[in-house]
TORFI-266447 format. One record per residue: residue in three letters; x, y, z of N, C-alpha, C in turn. Coordinates in steps of 0.001 Angstrom, whole numbers, plus 500000, padded with zeros to 6 digits. Example, Ala and Ser with C-alpha at 12.3 -4.5 7.8 and 13.67 -1.06 7.14 Angstrom:
! TORFI-266447
ALA513190494310507800512300495500507800513200496700507800 SER512850497750507080513670498940507140512900500030507870 
//
This chain:
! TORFI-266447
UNK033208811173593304034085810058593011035030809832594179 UNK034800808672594646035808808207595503037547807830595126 UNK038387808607596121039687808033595812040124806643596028 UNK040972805980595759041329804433596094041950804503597102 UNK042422805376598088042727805673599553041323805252600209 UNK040170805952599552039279806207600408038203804870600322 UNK038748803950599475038223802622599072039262801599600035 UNK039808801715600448040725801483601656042091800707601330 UNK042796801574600152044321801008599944045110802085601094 UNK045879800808601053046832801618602279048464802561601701 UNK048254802111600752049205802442599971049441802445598366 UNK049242803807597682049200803974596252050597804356595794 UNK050737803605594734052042804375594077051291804975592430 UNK052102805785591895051429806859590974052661807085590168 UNK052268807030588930053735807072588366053080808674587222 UNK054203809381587017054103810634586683055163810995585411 UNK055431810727583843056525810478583615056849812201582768 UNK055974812843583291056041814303582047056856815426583765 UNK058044815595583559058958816851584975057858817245585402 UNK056890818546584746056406819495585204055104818976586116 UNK054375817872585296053301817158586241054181816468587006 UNK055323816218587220055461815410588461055920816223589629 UNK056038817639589154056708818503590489055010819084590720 UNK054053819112590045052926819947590775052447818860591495 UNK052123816911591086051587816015591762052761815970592853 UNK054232816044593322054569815944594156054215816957595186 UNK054109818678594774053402819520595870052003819248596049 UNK051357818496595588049762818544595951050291816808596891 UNK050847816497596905051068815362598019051602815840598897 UNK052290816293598888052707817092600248052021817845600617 UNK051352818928600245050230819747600842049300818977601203 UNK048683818024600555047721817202600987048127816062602029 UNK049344816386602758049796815457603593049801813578603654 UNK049463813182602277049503811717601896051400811051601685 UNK052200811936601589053463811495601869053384809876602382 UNK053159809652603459052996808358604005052008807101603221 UNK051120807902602252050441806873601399050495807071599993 UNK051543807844599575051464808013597963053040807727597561 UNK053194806983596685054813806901596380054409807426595083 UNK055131808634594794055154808924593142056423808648592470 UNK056720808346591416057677808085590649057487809029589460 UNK058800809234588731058740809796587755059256809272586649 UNK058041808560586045058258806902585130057227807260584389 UNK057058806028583752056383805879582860055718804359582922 UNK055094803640582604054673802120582453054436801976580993 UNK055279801504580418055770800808578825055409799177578897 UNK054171799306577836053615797934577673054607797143576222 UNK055657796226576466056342795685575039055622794789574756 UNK055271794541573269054241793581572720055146793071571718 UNK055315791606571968056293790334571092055663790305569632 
//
């Protein structure tokens, strides 16, 4: 399976809203040196339905 880096975005953001997954996805970005192409947040995406 191809990543969407490797499908040629230049820039992913990743939202992470649970602490503990967002401190292991922030060390596997940094170890994996994507810093420059991954913005993680520690959010959530909340769909409100009228």
């Amino acid at each position: 399976m191809q990543s969407i880096l490797h499908l040629g975005a230049r820039k992913v953001i990743a939202l992470e809203p649970y602490p503990y997954s967002f401190r292991f996805a922030e060390r596997n970005i940094r170890e994996n040196k994507l810093d420059d192409k991954i913005v993680l947040l520690n959010a959530e995406m909340v769909r409100i339905m009228k």
